[in-house]
BALOBA-1460 file (C-alpha; in Angstrom, 3 decimals):
// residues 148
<rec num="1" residu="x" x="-124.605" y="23.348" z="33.348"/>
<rec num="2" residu="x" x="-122.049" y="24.765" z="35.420"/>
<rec num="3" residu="x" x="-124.191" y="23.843" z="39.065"/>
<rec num="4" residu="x" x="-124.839" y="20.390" z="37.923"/>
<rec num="5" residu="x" x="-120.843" y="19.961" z="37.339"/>
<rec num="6" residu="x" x="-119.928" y="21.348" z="40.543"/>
<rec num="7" residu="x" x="-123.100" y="19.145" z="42.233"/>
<rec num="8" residu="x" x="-121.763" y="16.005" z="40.699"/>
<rec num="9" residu="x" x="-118.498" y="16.313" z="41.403"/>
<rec num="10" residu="x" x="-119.227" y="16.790" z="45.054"/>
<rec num="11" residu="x" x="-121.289" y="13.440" z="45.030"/>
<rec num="12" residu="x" x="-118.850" y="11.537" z="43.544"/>
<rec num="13" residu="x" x="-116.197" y="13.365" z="46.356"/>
<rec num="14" residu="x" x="-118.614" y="11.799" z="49.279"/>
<rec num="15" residu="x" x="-119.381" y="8.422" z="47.844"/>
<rec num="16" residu="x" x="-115.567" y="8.158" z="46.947"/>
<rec num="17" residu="x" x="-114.589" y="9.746" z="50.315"/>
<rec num="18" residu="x" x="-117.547" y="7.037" z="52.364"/>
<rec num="19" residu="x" x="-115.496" y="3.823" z="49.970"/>
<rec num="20" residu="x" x="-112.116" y="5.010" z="51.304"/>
<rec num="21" residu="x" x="-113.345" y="5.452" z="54.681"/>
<rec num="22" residu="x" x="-115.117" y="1.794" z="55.129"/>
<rec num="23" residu="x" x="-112.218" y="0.084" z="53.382"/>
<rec num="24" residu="x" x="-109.978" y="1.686" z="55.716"/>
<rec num="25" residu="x" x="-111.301" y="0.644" z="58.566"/>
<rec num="26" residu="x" x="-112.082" y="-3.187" z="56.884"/>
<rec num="27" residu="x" x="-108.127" y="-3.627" z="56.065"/>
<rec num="28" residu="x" x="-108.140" y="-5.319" z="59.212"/>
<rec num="29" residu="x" x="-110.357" y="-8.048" z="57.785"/>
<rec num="30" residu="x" x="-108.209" y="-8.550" z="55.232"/>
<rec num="31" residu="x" x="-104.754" y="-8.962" z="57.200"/>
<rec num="32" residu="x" x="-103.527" y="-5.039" z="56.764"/>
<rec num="33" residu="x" x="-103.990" y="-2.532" z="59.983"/>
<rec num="34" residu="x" x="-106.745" y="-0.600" z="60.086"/>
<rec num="35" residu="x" x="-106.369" y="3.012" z="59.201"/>
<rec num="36" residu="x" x="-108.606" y="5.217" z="61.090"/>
<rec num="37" residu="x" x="-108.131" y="8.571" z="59.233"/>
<rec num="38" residu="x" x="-110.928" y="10.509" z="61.099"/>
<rec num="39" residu="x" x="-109.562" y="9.934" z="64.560"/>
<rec num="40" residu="x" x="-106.318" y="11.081" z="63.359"/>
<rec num="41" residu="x" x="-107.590" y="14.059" z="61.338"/>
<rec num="42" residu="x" x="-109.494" y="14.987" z="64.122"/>
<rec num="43" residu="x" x="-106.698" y="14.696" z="66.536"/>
<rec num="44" residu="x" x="-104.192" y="16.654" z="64.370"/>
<rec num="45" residu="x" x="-107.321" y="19.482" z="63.463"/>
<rec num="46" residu="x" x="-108.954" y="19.974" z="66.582"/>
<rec num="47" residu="x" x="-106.752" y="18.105" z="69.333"/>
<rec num="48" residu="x" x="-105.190" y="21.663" z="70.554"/>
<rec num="49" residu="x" x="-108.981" y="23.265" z="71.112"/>
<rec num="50" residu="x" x="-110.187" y="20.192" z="73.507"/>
<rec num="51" residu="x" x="-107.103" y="20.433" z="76.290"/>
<rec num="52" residu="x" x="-106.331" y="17.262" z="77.531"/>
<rec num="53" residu="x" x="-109.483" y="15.369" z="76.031"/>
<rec num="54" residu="x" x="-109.961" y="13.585" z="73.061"/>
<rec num="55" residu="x" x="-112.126" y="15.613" z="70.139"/>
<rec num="56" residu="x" x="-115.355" y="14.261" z="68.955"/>
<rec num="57" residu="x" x="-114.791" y="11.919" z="66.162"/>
<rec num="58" residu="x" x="-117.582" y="13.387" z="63.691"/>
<rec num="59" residu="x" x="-115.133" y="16.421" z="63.696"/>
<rec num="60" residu="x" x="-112.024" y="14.207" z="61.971"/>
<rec num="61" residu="x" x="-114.739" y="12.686" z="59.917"/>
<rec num="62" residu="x" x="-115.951" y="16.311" z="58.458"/>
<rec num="63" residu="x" x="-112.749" y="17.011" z="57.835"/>
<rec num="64" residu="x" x="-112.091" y="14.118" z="55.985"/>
<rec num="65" residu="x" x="-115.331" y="14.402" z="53.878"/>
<rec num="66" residu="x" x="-114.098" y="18.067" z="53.174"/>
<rec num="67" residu="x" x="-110.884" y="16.828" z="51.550"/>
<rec num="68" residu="x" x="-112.619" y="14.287" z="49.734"/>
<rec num="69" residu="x" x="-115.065" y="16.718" z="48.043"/>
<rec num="70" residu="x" x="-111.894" y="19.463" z="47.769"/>
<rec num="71" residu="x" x="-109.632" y="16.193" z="45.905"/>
<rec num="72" residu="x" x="-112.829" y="15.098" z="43.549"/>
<rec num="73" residu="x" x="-113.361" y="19.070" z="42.638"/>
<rec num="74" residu="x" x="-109.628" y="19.400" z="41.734"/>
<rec num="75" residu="x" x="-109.808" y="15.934" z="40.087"/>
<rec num="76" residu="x" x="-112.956" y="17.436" z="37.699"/>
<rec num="77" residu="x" x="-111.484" y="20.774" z="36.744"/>
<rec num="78" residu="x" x="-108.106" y="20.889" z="36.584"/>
<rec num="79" residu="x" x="-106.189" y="17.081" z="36.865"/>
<rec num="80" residu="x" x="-108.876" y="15.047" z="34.750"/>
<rec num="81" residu="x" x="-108.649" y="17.103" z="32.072"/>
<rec num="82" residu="x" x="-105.191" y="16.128" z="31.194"/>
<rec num="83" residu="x" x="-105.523" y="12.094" z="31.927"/>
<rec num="84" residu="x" x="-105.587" y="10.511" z="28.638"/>
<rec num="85" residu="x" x="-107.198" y="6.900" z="29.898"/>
<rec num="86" residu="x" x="-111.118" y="5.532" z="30.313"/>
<rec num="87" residu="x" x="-112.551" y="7.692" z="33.359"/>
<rec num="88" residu="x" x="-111.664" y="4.908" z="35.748"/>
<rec num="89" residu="x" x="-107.806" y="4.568" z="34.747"/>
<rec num="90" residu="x" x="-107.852" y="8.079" z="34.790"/>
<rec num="91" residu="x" x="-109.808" y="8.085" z="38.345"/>
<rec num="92" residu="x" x="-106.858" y="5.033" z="39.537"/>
<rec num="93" residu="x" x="-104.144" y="7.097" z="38.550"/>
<rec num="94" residu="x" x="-105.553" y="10.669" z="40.245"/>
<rec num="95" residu="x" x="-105.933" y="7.897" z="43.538"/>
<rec num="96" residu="x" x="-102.116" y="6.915" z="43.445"/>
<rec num="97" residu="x" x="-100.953" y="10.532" z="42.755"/>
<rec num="98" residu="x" x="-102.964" y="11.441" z="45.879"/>
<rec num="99" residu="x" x="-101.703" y="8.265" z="47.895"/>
<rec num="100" residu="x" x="-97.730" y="9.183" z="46.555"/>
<rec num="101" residu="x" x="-98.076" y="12.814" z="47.374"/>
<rec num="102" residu="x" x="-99.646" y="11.919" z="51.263"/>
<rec num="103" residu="x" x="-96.875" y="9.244" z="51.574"/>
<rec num="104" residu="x" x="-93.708" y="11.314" z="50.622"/>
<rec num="105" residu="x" x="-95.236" y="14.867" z="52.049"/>
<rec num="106" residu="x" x="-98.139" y="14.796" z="54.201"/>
<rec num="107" residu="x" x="-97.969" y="12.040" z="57.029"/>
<rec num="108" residu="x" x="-93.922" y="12.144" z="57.296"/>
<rec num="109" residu="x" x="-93.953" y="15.983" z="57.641"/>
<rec num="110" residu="x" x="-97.444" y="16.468" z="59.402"/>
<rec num="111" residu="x" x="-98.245" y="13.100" z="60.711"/>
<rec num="112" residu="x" x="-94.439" y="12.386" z="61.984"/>
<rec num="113" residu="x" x="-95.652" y="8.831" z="60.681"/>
<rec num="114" residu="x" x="-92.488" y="8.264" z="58.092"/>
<rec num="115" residu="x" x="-92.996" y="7.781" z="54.746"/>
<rec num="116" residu="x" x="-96.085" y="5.908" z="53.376"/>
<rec num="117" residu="x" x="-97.011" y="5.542" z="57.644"/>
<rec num="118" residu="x" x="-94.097" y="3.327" z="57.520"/>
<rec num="119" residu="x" x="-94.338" y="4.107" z="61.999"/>
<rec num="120" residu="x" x="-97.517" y="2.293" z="62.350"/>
<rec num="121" residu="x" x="-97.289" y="-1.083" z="60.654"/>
<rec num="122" residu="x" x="-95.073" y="-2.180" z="57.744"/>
<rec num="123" residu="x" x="-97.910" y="-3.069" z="55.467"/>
<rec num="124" residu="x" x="-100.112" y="-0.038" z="56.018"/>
<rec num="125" residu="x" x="-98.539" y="1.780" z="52.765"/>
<rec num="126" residu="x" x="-100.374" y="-0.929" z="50.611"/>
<rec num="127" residu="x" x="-103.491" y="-0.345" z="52.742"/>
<rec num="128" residu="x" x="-102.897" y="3.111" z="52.420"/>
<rec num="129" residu="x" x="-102.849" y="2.800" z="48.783"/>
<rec num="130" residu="x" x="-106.079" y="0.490" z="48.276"/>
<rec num="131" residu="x" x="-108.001" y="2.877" z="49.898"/>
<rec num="132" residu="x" x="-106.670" y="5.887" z="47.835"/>
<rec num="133" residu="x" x="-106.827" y="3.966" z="44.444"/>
<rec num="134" residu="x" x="-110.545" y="3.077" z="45.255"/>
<rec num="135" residu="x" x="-111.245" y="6.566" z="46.614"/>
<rec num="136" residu="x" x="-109.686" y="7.446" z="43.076"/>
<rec num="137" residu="x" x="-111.727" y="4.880" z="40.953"/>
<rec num="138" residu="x" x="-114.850" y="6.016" z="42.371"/>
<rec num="139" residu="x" x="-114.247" y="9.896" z="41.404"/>
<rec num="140" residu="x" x="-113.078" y="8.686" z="37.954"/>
<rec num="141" residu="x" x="-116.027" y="6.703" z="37.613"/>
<rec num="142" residu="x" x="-118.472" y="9.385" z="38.614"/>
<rec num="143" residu="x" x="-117.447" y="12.639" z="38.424"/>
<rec num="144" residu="x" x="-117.314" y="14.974" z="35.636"/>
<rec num="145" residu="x" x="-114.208" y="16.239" z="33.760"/>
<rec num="146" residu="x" x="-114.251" y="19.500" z="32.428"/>
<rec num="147" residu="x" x="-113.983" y="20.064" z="28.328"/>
<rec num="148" residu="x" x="-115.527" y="16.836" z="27.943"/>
């Protein structure tokens, strides 16, 4: 019982990790910048090691994937459990708390982006936050939540 939580809550990390990836780098399509999180990631992990050259994108990608599976795992066992809503509400609202907390902590303070990436383009907080509430929705919809 136990392996099959942990399994399917690292599923629903990928698949919700692979949505938030390919609508960030659709926004474009749709008007908003395109937010290429591995290259950054990878750049901010790994740009020290590779001295003057760019690292391999598959390595910002990883780490990305990483986080995913890491933010659906703490979404199953310890934030889920307290979200009163269907499993997709509950998923939506784990997404914004994880877009809010990366906008006000994360890319100002490690990014040096400003707040909600308010350095690159003046929309890419709302595409910032589309691609965290559907990285959110996904994990609602398919991972676990334990006590349930």
């Amino acid at each position: 019982m136990l392996l099959e939580f942990y399994i399917q809550s690292i599923i629903a990390g990928i698949l919700g990790t692979y949505v938030l990836l390919a609508l960030a780098v659709w926004n474009a399509k749709l008007g908003m910048p395109r937010l290429d999180f591995s290259a950054a990631m990878a750049n901010l992990t790994y740009g020290e090691s590779f001295e003057g050259s760019t690292p391999p994108y598959w390595a910002g990608m990883l780490v990305i994937y990483f986080n995913g599976v890491i933010f659906a795992l703490l979404y199953s066992s310890v934030v889920g459990p307290y979200l009163p809503f269907d499993p997709v509400i509950n998923g939506a609202i784990w997404g914004a708390i994880l877009w809010f907390v990366s906008g006000i902590f994360y890319v100002p303070f490690v990014l040096k982006e400003g707040f909600f990436l308010s350095h690159i383009h003046p929309m890419a907080w709302f595409a910032s936050g589309i691609v965290h509430g559907a990285y959110g929705i996904v994990v609602g919809w398919l991972a676990p939540v334990a006590g349930m």
